[in-house]
Structures are given as C-alpha cells and as structure tokens.
Biopython code that builds the backbone (N, CA, C, O; Angstrom):
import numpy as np
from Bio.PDB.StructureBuilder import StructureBuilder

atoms = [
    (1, "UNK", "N", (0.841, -1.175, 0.000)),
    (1, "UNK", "CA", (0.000, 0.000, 0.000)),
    (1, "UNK", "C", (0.887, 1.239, 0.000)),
    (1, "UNK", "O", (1.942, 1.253, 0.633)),
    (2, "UNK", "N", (0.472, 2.241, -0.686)),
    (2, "UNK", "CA", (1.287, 3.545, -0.633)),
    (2, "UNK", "C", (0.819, 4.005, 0.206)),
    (2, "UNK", "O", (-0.374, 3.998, 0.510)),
    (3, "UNK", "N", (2.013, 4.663, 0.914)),
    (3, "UNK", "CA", (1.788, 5.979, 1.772)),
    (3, "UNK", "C", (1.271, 7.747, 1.300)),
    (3, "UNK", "O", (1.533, 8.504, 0.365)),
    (4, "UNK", "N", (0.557, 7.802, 2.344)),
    (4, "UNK", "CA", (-0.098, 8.801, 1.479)),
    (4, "UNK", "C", (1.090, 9.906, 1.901)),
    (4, "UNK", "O", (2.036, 9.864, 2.688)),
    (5, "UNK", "N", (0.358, 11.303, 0.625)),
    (5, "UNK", "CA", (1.756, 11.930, 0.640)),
    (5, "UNK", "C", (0.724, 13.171, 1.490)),
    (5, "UNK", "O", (-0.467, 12.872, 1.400)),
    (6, "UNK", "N", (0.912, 14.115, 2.058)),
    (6, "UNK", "CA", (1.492, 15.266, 2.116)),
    (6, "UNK", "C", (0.053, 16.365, 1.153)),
    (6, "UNK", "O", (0.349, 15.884, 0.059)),
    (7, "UNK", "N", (-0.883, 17.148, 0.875)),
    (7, "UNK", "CA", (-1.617, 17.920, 0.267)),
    (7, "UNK", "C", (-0.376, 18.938, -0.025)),
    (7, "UNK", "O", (0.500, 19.291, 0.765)),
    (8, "UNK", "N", (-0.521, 19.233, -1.115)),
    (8, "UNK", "CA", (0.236, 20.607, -1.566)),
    (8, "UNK", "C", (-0.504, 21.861, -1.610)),
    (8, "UNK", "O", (-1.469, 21.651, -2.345)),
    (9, "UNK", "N", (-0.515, 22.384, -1.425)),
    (9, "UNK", "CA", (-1.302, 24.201, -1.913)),
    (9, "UNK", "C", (-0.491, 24.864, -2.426)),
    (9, "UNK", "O", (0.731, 24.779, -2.298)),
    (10, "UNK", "N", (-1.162, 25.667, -3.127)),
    (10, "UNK", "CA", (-0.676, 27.048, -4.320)),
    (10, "UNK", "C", (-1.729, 28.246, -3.749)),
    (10, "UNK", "O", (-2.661, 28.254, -2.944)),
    (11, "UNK", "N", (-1.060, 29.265, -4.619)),
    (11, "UNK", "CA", (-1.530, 30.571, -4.374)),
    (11, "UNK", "C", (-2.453, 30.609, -5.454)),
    (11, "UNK", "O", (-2.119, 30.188, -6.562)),
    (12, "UNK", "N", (-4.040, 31.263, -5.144)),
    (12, "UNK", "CA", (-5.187, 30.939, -6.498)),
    (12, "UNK", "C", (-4.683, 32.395, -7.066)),
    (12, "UNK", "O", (-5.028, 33.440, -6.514)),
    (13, "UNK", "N", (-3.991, 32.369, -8.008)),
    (13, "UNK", "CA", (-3.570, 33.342, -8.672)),
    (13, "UNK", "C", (-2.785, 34.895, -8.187)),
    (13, "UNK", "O", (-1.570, 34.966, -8.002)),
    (14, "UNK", "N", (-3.556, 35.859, -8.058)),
    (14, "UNK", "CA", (-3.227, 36.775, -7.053)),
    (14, "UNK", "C", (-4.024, 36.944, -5.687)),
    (14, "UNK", "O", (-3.846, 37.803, -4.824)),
    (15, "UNK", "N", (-4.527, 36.377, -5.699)),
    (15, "UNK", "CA", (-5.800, 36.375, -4.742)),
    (15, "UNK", "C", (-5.403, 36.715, -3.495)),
    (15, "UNK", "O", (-5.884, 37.533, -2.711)),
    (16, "UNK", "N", (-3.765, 35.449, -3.331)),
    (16, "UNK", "CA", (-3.775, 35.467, -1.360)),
    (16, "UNK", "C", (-4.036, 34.464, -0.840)),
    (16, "UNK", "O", (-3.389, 34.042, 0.119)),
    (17, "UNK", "N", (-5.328, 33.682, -1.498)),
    (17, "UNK", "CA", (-5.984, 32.784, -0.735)),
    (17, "UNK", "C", (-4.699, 31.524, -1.420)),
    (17, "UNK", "O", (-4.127, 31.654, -2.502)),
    (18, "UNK", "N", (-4.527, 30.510, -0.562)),
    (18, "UNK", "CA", (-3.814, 29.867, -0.471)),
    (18, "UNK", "C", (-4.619, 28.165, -0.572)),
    (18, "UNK", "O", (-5.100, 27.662, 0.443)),
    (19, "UNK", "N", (-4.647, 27.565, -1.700)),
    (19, "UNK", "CA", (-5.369, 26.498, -1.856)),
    (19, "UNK", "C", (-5.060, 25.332, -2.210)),
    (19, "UNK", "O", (-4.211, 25.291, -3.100)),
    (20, "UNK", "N", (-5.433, 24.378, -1.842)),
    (20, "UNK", "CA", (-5.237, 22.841, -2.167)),
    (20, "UNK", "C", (-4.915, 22.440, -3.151)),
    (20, "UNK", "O", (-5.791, 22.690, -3.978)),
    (21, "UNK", "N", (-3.733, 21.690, -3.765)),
    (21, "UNK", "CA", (-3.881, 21.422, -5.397)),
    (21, "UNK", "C", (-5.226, 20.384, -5.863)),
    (21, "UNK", "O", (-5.839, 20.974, -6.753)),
    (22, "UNK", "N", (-5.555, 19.703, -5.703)),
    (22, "UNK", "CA", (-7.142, 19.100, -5.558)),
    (22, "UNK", "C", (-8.007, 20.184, -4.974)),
    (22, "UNK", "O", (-7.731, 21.050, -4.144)),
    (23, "UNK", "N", (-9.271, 19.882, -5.702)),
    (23, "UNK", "CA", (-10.265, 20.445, -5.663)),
    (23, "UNK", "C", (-11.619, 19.034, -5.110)),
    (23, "UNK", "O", (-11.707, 17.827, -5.336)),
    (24, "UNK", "N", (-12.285, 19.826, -4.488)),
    (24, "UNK", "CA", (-13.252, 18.970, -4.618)),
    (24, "UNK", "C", (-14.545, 19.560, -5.022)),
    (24, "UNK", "O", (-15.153, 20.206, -4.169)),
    (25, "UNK", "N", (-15.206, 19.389, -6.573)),
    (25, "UNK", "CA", (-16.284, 19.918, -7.439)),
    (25, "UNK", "C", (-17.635, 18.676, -7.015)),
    (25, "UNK", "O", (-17.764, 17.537, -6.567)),
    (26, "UNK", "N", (-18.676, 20.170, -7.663)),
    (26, "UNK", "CA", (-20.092, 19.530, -7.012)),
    (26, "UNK", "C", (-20.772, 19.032, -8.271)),
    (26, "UNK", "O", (-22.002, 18.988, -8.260)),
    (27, "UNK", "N", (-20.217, 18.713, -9.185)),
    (27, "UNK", "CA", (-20.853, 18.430, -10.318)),
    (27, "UNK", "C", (-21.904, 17.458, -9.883)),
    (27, "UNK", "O", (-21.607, 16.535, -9.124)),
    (28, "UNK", "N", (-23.037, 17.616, -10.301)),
    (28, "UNK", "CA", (-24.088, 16.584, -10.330)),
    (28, "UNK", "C", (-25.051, 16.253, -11.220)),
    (28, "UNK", "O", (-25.584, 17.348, -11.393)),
    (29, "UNK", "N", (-25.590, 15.540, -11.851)),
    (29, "UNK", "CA", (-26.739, 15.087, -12.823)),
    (29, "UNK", "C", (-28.157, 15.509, -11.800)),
    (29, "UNK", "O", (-28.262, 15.291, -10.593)),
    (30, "UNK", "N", (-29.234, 16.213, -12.769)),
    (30, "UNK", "CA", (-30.159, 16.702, -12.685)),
    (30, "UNK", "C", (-31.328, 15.470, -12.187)),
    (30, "UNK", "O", (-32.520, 15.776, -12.217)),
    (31, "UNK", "N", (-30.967, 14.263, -11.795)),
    (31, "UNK", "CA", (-31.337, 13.099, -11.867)),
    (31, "UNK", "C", (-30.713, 12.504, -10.245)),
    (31, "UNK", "O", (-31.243, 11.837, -9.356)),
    (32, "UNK", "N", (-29.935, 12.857, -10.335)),
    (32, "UNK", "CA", (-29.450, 12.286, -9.156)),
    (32, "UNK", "C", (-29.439, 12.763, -7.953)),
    (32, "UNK", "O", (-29.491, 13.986, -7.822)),
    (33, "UNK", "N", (-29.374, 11.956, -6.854)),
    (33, "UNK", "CA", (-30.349, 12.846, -5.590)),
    (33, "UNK", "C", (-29.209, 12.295, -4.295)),
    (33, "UNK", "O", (-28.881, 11.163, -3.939)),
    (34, "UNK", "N", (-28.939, 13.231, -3.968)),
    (34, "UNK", "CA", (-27.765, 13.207, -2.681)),
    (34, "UNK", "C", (-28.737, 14.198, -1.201)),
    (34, "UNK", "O", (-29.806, 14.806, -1.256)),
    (35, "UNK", "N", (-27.857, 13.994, -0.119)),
    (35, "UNK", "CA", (-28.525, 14.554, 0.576)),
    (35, "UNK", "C", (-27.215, 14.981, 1.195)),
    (35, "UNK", "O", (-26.104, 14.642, 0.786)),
    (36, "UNK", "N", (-27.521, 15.918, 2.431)),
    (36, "UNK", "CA", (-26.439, 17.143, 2.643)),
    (36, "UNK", "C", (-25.838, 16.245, 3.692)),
    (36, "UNK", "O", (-24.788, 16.726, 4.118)),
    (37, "UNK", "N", (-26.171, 15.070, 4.260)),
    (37, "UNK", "CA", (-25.114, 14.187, 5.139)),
    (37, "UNK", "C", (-24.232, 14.034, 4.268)),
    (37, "UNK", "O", (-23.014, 14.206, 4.263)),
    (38, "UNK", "N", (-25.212, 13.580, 3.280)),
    (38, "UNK", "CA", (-23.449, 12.467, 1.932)),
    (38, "UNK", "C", (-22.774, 13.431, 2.094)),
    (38, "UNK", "O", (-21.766, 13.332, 2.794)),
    (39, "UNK", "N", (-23.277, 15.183, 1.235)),
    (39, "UNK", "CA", (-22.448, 15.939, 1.191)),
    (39, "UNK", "C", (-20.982, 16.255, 2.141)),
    (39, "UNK", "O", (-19.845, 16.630, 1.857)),
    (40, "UNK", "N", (-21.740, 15.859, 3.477)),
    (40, "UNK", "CA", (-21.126, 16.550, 4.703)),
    (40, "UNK", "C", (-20.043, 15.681, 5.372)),
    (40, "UNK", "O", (-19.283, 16.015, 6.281)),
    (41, "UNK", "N", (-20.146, 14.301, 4.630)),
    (41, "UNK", "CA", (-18.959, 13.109, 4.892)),
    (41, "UNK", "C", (-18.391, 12.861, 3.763)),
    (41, "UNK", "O", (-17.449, 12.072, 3.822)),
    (42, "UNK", "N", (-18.783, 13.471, 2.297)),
    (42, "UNK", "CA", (-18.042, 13.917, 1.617)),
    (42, "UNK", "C", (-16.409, 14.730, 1.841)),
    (42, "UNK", "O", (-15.240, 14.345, 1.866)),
    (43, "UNK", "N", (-17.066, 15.934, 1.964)),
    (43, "UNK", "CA", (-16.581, 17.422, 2.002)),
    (43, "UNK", "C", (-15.705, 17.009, 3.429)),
    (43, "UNK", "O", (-14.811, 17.831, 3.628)),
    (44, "UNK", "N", (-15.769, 15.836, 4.544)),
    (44, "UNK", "CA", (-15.370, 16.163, 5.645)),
    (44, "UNK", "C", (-14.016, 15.115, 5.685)),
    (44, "UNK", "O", (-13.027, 15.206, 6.412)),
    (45, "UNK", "N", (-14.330, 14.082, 4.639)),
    (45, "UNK", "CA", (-12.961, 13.115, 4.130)),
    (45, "UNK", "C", (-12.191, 14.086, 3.489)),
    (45, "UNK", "O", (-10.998, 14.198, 3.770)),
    (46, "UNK", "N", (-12.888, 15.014, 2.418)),
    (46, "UNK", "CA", (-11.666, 15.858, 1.801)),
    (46, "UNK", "C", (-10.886, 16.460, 2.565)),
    (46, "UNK", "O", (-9.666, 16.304, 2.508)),
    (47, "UNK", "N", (-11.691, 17.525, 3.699)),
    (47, "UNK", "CA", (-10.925, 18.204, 4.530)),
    (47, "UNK", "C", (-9.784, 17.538, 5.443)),
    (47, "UNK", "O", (-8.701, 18.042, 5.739)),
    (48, "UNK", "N", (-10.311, 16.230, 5.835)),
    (48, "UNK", "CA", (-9.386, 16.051, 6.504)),
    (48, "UNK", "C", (-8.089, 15.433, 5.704)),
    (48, "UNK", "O", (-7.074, 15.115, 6.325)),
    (49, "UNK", "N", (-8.211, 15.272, 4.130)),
    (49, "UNK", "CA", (-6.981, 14.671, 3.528)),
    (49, "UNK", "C", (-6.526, 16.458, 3.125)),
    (49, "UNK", "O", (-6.447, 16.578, 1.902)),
    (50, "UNK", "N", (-6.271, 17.607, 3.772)),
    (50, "UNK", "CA", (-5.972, 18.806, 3.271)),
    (50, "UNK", "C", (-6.536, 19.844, 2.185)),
    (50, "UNK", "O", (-6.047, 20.890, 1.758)),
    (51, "UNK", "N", (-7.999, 19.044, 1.826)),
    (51, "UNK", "CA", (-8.500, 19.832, 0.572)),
    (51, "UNK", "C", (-9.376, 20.825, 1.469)),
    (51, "UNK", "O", (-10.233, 20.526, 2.301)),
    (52, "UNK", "N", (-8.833, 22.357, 0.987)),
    (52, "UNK", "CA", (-9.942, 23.542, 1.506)),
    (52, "UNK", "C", (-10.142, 23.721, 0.325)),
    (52, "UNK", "O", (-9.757, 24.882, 0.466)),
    (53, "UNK", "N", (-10.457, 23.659, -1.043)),
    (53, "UNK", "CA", (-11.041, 24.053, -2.028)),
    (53, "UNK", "C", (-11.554, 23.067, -2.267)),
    (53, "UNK", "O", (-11.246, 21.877, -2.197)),
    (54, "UNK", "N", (-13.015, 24.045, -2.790)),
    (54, "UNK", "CA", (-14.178, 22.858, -3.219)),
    (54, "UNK", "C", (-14.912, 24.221, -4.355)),
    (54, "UNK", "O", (-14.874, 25.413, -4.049)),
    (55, "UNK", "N", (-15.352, 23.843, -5.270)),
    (55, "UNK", "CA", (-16.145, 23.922, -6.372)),
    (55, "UNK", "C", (-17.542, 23.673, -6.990)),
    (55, "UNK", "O", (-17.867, 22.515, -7.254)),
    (56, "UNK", "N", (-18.240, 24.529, -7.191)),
    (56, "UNK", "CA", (-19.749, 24.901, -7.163)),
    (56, "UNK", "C", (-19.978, 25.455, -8.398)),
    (56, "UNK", "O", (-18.949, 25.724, -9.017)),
    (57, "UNK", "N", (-21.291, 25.773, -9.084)),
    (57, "UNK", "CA", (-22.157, 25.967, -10.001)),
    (57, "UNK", "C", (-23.418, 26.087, -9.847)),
    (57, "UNK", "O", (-24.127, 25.274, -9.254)),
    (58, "UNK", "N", (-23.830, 27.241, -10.440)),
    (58, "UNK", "CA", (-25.601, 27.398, -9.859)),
    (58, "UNK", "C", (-26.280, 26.461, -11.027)),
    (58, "UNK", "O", (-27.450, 26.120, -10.850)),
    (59, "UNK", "N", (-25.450, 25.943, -12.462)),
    (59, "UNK", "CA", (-26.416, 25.212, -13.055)),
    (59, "UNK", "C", (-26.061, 23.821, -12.528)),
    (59, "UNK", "O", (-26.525, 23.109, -13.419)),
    (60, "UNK", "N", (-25.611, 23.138, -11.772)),
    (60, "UNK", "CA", (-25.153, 21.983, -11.715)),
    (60, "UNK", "C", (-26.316, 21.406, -10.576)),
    (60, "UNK", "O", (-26.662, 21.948, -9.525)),
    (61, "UNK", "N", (-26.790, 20.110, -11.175)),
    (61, "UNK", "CA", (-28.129, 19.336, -10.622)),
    (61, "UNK", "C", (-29.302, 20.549, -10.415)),
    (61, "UNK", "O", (-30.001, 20.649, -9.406)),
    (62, "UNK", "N", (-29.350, 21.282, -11.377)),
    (62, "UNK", "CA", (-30.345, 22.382, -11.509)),
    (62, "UNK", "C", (-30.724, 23.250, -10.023)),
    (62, "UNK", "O", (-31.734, 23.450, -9.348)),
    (63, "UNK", "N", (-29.498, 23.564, -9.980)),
    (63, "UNK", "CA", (-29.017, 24.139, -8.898)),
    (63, "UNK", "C", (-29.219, 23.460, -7.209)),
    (63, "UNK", "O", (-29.589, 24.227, -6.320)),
    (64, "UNK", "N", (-28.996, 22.283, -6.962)),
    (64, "UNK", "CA", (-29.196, 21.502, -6.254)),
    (64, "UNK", "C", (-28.010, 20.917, -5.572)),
    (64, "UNK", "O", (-27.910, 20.572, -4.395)),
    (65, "UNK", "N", (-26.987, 20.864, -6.683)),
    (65, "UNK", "CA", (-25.861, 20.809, -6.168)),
    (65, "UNK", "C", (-25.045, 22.203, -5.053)),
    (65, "UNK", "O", (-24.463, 21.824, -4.036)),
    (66, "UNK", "N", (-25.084, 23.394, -5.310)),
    (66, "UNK", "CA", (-24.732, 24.489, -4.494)),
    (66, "UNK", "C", (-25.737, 24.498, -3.358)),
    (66, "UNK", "O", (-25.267, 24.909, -2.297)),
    (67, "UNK", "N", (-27.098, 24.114, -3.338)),
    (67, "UNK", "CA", (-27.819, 23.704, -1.643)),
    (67, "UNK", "C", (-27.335, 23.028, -1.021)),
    (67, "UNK", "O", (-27.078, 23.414, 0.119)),
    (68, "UNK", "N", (-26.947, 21.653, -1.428)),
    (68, "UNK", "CA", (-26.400, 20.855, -0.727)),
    (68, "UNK", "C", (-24.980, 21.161, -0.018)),
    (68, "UNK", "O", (-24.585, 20.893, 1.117)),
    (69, "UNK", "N", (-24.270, 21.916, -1.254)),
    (69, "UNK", "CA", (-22.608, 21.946, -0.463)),
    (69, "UNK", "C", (-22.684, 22.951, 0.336)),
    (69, "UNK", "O", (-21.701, 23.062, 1.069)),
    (70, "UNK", "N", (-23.686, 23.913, 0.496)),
    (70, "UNK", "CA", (-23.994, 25.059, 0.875)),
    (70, "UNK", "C", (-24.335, 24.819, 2.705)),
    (70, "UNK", "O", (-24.021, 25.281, 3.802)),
    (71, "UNK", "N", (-25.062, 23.920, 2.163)),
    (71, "UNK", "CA", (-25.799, 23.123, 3.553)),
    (71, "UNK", "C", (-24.699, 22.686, 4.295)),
    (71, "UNK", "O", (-24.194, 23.269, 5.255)),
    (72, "UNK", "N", (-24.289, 21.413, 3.695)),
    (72, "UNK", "CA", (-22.465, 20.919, 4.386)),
    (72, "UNK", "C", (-22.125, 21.667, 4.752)),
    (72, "UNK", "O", (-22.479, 21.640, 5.930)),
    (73, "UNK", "N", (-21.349, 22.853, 4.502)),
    (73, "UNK", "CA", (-20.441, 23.683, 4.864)),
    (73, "UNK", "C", (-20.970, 24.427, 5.990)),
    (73, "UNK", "O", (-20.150, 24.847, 6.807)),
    (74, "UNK", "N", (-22.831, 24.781, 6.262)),
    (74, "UNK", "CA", (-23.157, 25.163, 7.491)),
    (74, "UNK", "C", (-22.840, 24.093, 8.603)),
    (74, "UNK", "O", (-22.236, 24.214, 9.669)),
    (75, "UNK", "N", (-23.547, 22.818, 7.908)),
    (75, "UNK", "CA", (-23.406, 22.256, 9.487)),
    (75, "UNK", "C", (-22.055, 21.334, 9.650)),
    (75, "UNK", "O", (-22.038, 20.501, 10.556)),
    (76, "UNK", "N", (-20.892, 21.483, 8.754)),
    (76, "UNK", "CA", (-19.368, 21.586, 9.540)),
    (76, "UNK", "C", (-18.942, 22.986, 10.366)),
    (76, "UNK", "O", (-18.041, 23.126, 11.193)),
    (77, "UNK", "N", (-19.733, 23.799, 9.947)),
    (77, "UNK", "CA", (-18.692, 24.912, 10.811)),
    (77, "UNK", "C", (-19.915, 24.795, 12.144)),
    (77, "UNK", "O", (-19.411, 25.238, 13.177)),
    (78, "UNK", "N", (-21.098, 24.404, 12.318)),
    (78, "UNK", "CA", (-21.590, 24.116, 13.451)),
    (78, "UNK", "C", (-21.533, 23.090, 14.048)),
    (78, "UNK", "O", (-22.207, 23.178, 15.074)),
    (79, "UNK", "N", (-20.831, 21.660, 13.879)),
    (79, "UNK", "CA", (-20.555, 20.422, 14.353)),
    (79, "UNK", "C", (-18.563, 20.614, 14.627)),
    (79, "UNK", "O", (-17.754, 19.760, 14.991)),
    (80, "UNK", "N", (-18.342, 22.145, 14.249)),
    (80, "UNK", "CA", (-16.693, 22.270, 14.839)),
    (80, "UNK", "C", (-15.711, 21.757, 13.641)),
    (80, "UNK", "O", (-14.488, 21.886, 13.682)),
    (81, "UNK", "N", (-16.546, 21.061, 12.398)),
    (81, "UNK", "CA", (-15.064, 20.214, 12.026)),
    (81, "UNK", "C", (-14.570, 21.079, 11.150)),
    (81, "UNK", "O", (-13.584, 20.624, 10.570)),
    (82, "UNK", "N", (-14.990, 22.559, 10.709)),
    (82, "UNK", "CA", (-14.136, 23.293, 10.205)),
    (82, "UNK", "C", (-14.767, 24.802, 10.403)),
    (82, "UNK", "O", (-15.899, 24.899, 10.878)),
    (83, "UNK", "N", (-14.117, 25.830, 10.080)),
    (83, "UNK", "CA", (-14.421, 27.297, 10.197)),
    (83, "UNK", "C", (-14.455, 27.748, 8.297)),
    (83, "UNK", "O", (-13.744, 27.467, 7.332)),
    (84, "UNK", "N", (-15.621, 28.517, 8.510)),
    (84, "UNK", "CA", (-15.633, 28.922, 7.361)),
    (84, "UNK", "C", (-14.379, 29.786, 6.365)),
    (84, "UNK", "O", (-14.460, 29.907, 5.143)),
    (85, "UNK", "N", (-13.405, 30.248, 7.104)),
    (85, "UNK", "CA", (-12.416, 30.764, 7.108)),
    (85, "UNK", "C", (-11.150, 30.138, 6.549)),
    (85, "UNK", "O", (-10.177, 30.640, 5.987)),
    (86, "UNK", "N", (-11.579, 28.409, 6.998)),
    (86, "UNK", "CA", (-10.866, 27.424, 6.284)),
    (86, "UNK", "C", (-11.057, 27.229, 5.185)),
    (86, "UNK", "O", (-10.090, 26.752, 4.590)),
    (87, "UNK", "N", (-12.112, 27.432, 4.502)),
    (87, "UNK", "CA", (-12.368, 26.589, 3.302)),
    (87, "UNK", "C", (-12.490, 28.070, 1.908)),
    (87, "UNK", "O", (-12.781, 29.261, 2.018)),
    (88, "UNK", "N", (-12.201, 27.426, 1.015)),
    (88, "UNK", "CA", (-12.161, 28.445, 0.224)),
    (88, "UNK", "C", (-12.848, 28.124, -1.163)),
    (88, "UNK", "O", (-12.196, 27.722, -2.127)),
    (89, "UNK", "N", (-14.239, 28.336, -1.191)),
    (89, "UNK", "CA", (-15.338, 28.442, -2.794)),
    (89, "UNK", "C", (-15.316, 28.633, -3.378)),
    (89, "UNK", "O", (-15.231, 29.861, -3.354)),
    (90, "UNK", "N", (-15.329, 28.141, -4.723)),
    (90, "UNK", "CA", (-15.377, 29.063, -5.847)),
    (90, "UNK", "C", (-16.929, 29.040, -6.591)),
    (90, "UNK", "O", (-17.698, 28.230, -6.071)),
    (91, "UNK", "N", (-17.412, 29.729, -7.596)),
    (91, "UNK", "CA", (-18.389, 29.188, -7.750)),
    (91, "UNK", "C", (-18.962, 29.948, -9.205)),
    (91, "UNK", "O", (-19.020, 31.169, -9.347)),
    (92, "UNK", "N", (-19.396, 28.857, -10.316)),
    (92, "UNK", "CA", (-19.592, 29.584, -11.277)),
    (92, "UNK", "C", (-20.861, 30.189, -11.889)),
    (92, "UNK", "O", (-21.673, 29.290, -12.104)),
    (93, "UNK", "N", (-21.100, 30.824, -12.076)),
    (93, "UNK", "CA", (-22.587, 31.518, -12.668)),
    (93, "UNK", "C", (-22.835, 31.724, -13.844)),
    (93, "UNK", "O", (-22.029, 32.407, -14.477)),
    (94, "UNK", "N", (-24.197, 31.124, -14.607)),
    (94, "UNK", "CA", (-24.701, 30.843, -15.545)),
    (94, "UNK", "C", (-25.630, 31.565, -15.733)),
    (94, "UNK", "O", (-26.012, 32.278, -14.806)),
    (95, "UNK", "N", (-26.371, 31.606, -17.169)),
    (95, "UNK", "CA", (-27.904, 32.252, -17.180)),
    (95, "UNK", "C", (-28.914, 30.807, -17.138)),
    (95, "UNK", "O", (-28.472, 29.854, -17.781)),
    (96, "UNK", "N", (-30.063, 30.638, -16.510)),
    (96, "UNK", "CA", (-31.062, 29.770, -16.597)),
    (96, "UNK", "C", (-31.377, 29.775, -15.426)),
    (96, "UNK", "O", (-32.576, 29.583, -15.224)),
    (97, "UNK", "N", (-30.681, 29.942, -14.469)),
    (97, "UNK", "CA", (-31.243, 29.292, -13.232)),
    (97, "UNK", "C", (-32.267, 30.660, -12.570)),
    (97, "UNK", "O", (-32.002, 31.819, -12.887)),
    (98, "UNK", "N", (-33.036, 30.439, -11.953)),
    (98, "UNK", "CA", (-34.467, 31.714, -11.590)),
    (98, "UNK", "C", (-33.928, 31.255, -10.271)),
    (98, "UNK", "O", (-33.482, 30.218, -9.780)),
    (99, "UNK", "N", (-34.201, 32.653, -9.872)),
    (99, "UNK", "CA", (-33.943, 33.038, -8.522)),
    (99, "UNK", "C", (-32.602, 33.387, -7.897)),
    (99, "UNK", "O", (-31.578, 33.273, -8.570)),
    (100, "UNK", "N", (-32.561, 33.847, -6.517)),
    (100, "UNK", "CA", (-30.989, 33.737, -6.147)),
    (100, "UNK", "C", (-31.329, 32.724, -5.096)),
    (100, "UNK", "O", (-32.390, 32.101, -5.064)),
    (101, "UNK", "N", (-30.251, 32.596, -4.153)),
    (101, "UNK", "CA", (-29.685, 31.430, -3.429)),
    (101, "UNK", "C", (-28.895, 31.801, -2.192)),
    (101, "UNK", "O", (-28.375, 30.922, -1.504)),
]
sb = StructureBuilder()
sb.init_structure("model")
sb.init_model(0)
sb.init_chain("A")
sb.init_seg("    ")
for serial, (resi, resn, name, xyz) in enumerate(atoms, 1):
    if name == "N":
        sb.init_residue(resn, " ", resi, " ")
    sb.init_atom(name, np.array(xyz, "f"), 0.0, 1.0, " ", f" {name:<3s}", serial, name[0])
structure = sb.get_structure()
C-alpha cells in the first residue's frame, strides 16, 4: 500500500488565498439525488486529507448541487469540524437558473 503523501497548496492566482492542489467539485446530474449528510462526509474526508477548495455551479443538478454543499459547509462549521475561514469556494454563474440562493 502507498503511503499517502502530504496535500500541496498554491496561491489561487493573485488572490492570497492559499489552496489545495485538488479540488473537490459539485458536479451533479439533474437526476441524481444526494442529501447534505453524503455531502457533509463527503466534504469532511476531503478536509481532513488537506483539501480547503471545493467547487460549485448554480447550473449543476439544476441548482441543487450548491444547496447541498452550501448546507455541508453550514453544518461543519456548526458540528466544529471546520471554520468557514478554512475553506475556500469558488463558484460559477450561468444564465437559466431563476432566482438567487
């Protein structure tokens, strides 16, 4: 078995913010149905292998995917296992989706 290595981070361009070389994205099919636990033992294996970047889309699972990670990310920073301060979003915006969020 390999040993695991080490998370690297880079600088997201000029930003400052200082981020994970992995990402973890919310891509999802409009079909497929997760709930914000998966999300939240998702997002909480990444964190603890060093990933603070994670990746969002308001068209992705017709905008279902950004509730959910949205959700996760509340109830880790209220169950302690991370501060919002840790983690760093990105998130892309489309035309189609009605409403804001």
């Amino acid at each position: 078995m390999a040993t695991p290595t080490k998370m690297t981070y880079r600088f997201l361009g000029d930003s400052g913010l200082l981020v994970s070389k992995l990402a973890l994205g919310s891509w999802m099919y409009p079909d497929q149905t997760h709930t914000v636990d998966a999300w939240f033992e998702m997002m909480k294996i990444a964190f603890a292998q060093g990933v603070n970047f994670f990746d969002s889309a308001e068209n992705y699972a017709l905008g279902q995917a950004d509730v959910l990670m949205g959700s996760a990310i509340n109830k880790g920073v209220s169950e302690g296992s991370w501060s919002r301060e840790d983690l760093v979003v990105t998130a892309k915006i489309f035309s189609g989706i009605k409403g804001f969020r």
